[in-house]
N, C-alpha and C positions, 0 to 999 in steps of 0.2 A: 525487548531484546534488540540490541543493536544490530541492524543490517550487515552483513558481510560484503567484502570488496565486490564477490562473485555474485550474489544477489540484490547488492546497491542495485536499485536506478540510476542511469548516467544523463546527467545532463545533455541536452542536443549541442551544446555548443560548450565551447571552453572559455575556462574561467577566465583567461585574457579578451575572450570576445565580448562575455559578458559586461567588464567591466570597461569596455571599452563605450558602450552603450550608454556609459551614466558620464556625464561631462565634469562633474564638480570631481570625481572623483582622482580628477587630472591635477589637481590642486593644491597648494603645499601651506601648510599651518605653521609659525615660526621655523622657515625655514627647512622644514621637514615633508615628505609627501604625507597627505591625509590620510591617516588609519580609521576610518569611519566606522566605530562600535557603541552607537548610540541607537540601534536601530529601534529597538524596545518604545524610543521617543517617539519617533517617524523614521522612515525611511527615506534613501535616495529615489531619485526620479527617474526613472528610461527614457531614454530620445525619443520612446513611441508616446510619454504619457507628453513630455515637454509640446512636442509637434503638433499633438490634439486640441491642446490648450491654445496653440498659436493658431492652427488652422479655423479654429471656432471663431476667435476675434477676426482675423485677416477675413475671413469668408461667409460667415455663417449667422452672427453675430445677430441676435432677434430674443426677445419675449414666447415663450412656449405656450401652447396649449391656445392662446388668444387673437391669432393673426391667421388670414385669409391668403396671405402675401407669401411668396417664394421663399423671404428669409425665415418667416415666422415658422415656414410647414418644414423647412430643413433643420432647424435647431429643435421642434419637438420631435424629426424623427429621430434625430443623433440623440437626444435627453431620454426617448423612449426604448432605444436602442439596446442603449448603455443599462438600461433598468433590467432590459431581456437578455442579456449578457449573464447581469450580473445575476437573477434569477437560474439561468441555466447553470451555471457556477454551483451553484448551491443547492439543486437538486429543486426550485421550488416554484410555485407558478408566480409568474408578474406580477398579479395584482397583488401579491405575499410581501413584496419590497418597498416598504418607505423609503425614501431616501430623507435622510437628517440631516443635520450638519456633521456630527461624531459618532461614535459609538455612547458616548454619555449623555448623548440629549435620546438618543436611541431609547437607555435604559430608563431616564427622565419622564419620556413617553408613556413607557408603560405600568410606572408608578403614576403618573396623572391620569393620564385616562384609564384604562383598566384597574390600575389601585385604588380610585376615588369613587369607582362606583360598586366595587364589590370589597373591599376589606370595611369589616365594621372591628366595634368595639369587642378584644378575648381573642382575635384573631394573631396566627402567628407568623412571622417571616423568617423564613431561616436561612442566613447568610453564612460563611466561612470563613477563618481568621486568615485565609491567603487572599481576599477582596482586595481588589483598588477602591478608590473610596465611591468610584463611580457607581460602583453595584454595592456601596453600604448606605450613602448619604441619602440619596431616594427615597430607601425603604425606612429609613430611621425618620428624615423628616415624617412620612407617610404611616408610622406607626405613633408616632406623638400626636399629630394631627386627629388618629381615627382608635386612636387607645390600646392597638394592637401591641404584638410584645414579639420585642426580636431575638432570635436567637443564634447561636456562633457554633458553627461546626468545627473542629481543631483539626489542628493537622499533626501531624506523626514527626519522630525526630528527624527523621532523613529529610521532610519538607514533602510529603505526599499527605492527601487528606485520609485522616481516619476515618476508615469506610463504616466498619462499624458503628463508631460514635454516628456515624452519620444517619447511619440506617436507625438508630435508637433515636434521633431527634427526630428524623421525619415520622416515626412511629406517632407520634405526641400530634400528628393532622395540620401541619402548617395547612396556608393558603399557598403561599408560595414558596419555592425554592431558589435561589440567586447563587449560579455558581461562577470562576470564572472558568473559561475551556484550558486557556493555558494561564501559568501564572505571571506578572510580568517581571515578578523579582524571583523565583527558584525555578522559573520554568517545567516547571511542574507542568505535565497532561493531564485533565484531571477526566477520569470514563465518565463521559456526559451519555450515554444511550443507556451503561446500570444506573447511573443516577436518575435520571426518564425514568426508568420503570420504577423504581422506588417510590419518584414522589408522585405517577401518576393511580398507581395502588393506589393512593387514601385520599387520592380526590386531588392535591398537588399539581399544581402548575410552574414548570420548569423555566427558570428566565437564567438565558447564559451570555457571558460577558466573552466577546469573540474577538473580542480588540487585536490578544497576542498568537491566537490562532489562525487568524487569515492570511496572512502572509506563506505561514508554514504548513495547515494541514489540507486534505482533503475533506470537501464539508456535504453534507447528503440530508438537510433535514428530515428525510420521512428516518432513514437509518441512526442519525442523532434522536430523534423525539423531542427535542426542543419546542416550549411552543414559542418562546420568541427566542431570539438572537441577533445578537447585537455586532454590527462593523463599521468599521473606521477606515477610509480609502487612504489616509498618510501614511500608514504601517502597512499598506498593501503595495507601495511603492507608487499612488497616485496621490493626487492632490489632496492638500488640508482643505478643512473647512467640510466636506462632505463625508458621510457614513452611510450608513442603513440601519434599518429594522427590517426581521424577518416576523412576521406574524401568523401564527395557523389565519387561515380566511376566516373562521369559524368567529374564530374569538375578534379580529378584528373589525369583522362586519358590524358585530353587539360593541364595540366600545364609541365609546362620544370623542369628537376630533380633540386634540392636543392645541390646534393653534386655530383661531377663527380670524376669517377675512378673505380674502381673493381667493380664485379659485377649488376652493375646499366646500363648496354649496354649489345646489341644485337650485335650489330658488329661495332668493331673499325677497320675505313681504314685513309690511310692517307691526302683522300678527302673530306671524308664522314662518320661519326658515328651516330648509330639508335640507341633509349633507349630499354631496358627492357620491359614487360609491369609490371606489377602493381601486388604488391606493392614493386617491386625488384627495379624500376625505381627512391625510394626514399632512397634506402639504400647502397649508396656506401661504397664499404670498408667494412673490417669485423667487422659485430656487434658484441653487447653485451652479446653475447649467453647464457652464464650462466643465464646472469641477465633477459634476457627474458624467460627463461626456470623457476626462479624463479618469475617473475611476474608471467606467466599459474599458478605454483605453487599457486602464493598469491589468483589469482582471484577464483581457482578451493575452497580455504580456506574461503575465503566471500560466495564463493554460499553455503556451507556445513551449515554456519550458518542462510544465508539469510538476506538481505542487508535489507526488513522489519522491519525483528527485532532487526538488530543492529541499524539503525535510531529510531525506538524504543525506545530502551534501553538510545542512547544517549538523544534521547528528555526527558527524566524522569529525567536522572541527569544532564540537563542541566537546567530544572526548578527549581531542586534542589540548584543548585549552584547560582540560581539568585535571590531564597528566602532567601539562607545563607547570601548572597553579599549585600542584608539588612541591616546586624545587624555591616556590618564595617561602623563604622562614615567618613565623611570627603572621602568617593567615589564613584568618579561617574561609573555609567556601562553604556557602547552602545551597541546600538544593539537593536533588536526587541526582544517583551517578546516571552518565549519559547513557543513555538508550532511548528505543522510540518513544518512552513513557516521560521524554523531556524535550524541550525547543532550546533555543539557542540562546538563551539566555543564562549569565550564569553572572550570582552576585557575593563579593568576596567583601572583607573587610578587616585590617589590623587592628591589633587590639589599642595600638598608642598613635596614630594617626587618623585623625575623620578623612570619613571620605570625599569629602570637599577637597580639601590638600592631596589628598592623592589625585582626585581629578586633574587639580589644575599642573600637578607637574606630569602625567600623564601629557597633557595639553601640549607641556614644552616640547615634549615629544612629536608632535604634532597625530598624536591619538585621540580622539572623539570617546568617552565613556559618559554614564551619567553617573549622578552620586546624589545622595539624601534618603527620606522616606520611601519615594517612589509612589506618593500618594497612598502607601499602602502602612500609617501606622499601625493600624492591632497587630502585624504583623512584624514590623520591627517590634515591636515590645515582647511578642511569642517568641522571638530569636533574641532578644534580650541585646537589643544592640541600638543607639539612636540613628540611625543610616548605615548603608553597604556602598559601595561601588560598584557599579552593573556595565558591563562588556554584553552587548546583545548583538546576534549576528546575521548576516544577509546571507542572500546569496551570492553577494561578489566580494566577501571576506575571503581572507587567504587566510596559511600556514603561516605565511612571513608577515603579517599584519600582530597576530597570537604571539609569537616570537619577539618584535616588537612592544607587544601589553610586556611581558613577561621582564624585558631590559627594562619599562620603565618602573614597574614596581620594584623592582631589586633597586633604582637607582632614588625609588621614594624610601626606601630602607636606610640608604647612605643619606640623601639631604638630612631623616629627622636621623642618624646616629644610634639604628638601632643593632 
């Protein structure tokens, strides 16, 4: 159900302060100020996350975990910091958070190490036809490898997963379940704590792809049940190149490292080598330190404003943009109508223009959308279409940004002559 004006959460600050915060967003695209609705890809940066980044090289700039010396103990407490940040974020303890490169090498992980020592031959994985291909190729490579058999949960015409179908495939005893939390092309919410319980019933292990819900929702592992989940710090409005893994302790303790060499061992002999424990166990090699020090950054910038009301805020103009999305002839939108059971994502597409061409004159406009797959074939081919156009929104999107999408599709109307 879509929040009311009266019962919205309000943002601490207004939407001119916010956006006042992001520097590129001052920026003009052929001649046009920047409509940035590309957020679904990555998002913009905050001055808090830019200044982290700077202040680490300017000041701080060291190898973690390995140095004795002043610079070495301040960059692993800011690298350490950021980890218990980002743990507190999420309801979970420290040693619970890998830090990755993405959300993809996140899930990569846990099809390698956890899927190579327990899926055997008959076993089953059941994936969803609204998957990015992150949380499909894993398990596909991982069931050819070990003779398992994959299976597709469908989703419903509105673009929500069919629960039932769902509950009738996890009947059948998968190993695992692979859902995403939000979708990144219908923006779908999909209830990750029934789905917990579902595939935890028949023995199931719950892996959820968090990529397009960190940005927007409030996350609670012990309340989700997830035993791992997956983020990405560029859609949280911090640095690329850096993610997480959330893992129950339990299960990450019993799995064998992901990456072997520097710092992810306890003692290397030449008979015999001991891991780490946790979460050192999964980070071989020098991390991303900046980038993790500007993730703490990012996540410490969502709690200031409060992940409420920025899901708020995008559900208002995301109704918005679906009652403007109306008045274009000749296209269709997917996806579920907006309420909380939706993010800000919302992906349209005519039936006599790809949406490549609509992007790029979108462009001229100086609007940022994405267009194609969205890495998410089975899912164009469910919606019977070879790509959409996706408008994905921030929290420093406007009403007059939406207004503008809307001038420039009507004006991709006129270019092809429809």
């Amino acid at each position: 159900m879509e929040p009311t004006a009266a019962t919205a959460p309000a943002l601490p600050r207004s939407i001119d302060e916010i956006r006042a915060e992001f520097p590129i967003l001052s920026r003009k695209v052929h001649g046009e100020p920047l409509a940035y609705l590309d957020n679904g890809a990555t998002s913009q940066k905050p001055l808090a996350v830019i200044e982290s980044l700077d202040s680490y090289y300017r000041e701080h700039n060291a190898n973690v975990h390995r140095g004795v010396h002043t610079l070495s103990e301040e960059a692993t407490a800011m690298y350490e910091e950021s980890r218990r940040i980002l743990a507190a974020h999420i309801g979970a303890d420290h040693r619970e958070v890998v830090f990755v490169r993405n959300a993809t090498e996140a899930l990569n992980l846990v099809a390698y190490s956890w899927g190579r020592a327990n899926l055997t031959e008959g076993d089953r994985v059941l994936v969803t036809e609204m998957e990015h291909h992150s949380n499909v190729v894993p398990w596909y490579q991982l069931a050819r490898e070990k003779g398992a058999e994959l299976d597709w949960a469908p989703i419903t015409e509105e673009g929500r997963l069919d629960l039932d179908a769902l509950a009738g495939l996890i009947e059948r005893g998968p190993k695992l379940v692979c859902v995403a939390h939000v979708s990144n092309v219908l923006g779908t919410v999909n209830p990750i704590a029934e789905i917990a319980r579902m595939a935890h019933d028949v023995g199931a292990l719950l892996v959820v792809d968090g990529a397009q819900a960190g940005p927007k929702l409030e996350l609670d592992m012990a309340e989700l049940g997830a035993d791992f989940y997956a983020l990405t710090a560029h859609k949280m409005y911090g640095p690329t190149g850096v993610g997480s893994l959330f893992g129950r302790r339990e299960l990450l303790e019993e799995m064998p490292p992901f990456i072997g060499g520097g710092s992810m061992i306890k003692k290397v002999g030449k008979d015999l080598i001991t891991w780490a424990g946790l979460p050192a166990k999964f980070e071989g090699g020098t991390p991303a330190i900046a980038e993790a020090i500007g993730f703490g950054a990012a996540v410490r910038w969502i709690d200031e404003l409060g992940l409420d009301a920025i899901h708020a805020a995008e559900v208002e103009l995301t109704g918005y943009a679906l009652e403007r999305l109306t008045e274009v002839p000749d296209l269709t939108v997917f996806g579920p109508p907006a309420d909380e059971d939706r993010g800000g994502i919302v992906s349209f597409a005519f039936d006599q223009i790809h949406g490549h061409d609509v992007a790029e004159i979108l462009d001229r406009h100086g609007i940022a959308v994405r267009a194609g797959h969205h890495c998410a074939q089975p899912l164009m081919e469910r919606l019977g279409v070879p790509a959409t156009t996706r408008a994905s929104f921030a929290v420093y999107n406007t009403r007059d940004e939406v207004d503008r999408l809307i001038d420039g599709l009507l004006d991709a109307r006129r270019v092809f002559e429809l």
